[in-house]
N, C-alpha and C positions, 0 to 999 in steps of 0.2 A: 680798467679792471672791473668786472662785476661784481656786485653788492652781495654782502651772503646771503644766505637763504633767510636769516632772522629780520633784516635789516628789508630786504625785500618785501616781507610780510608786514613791516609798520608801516613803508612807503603805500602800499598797497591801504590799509585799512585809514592812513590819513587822506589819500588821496581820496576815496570812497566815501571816506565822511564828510571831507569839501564840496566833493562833487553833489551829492544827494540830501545832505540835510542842511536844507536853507536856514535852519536858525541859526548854524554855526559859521559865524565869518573867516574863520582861519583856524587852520590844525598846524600844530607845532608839533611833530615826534622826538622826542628825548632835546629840547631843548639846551642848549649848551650856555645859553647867558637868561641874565632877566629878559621876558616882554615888558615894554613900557606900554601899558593899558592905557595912555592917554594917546596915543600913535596907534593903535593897532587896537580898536574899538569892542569892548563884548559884545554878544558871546565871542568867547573863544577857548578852543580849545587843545588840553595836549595831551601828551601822553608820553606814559613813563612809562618801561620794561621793568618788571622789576623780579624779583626770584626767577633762576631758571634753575631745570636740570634736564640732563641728555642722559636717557638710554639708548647701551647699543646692541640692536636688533637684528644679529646677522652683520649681514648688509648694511643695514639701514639705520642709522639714528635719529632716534626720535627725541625733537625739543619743546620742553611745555614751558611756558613761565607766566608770570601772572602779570596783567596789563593793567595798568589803570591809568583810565580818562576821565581828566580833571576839566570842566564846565566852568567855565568863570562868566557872570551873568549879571548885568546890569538892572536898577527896577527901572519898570517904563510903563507903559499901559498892562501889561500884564507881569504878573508879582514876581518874583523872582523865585517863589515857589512853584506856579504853575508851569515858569517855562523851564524848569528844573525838570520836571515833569514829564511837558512835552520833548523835551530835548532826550531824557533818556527813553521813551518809548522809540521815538526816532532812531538813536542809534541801537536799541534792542533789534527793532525790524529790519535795519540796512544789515545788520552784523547776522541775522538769519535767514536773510534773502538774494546778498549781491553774492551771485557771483564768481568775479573777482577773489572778493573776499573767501569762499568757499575752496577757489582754485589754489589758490596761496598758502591754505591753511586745514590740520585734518580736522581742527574744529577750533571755533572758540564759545564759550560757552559764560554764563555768571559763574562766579567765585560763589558755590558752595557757604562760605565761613563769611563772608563781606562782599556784597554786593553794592551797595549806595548808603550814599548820607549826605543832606544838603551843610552847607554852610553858609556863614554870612560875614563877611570882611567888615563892613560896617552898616547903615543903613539903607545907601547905595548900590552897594557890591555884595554879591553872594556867589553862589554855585553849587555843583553836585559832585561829587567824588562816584565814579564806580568803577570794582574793579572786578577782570574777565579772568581768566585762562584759557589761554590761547596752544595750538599745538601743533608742530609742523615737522617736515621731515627730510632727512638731506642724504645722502650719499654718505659710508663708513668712510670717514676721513677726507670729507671732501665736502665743507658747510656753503661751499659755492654752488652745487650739484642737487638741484630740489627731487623729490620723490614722491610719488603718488601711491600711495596703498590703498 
């Protein structure tokens, strides 16, 4: 059975992010258990769906909901700030240039109201939270069925 159309569009922008931004070793979309960070090395990355809502357009329904990609990020020779950094310019540019990610989706764009914030786990451990909205579109009553407008 095919993926829905939402589920499609994370596949799509994890994949995009493994493939093209070498600072990220692994994308995890909507995680279902802990990652154990001692097996599976920073950076790494996931991402969570979180609010949605569906207008119905005719035809066509349209779904926005807000993504955020969480950056967990190791210090090493460069700070855990600057690759905070470079890792969101990076995924700034992949999310406005691939694609893929353009075909999947009729936009994703920054969150308006909160877009980033670094953290720090401990002296070791840190990262960057940001969060998008994201918007895609499926067939009236059929979220297997993508649409292009």
């Amino acid at each position: 059975m095919p993926d829905p159309v939402k589920t499609t569009v994370l596949k799509v922008i994890a994949q995009e992010m493994e493939d093209h931004i070498s600072q990220i070793n692994k994308v995890h979309p909507n995680p279902s258990k802990p990652i154990d960070l001692d097996i599976e090395k920073p950076p790494i990355a996931f991402l969570f769906d979180e609010r949605e809502g569906i207008k119905n357009r005719n035809r066509i329904n349209i779904g926005t909901f807000s993504l955020q990609v969480e950056v967990w990020i190791e210090d090493g020779e460069v700070s855990i700030s600057d690759q905070a950094d470079i890792i969101q310019a990076e995924i700034h540019k992949l999310f406005t240039s691939s694609e893929l990610i353009k075909a999947a989706t009729l936009f994703i764009k920054e969150d308006e109201e909160f877009h980033a914030e670094k953290f720090y786990a401990n002296e070791n451990l840190g990262g960057i939270f940001l969060r998008y909205q994201v918007q895609y579109a499926f067939a009236y009553g059929d979220p297997y069925n993508p649409v292009r407008i």
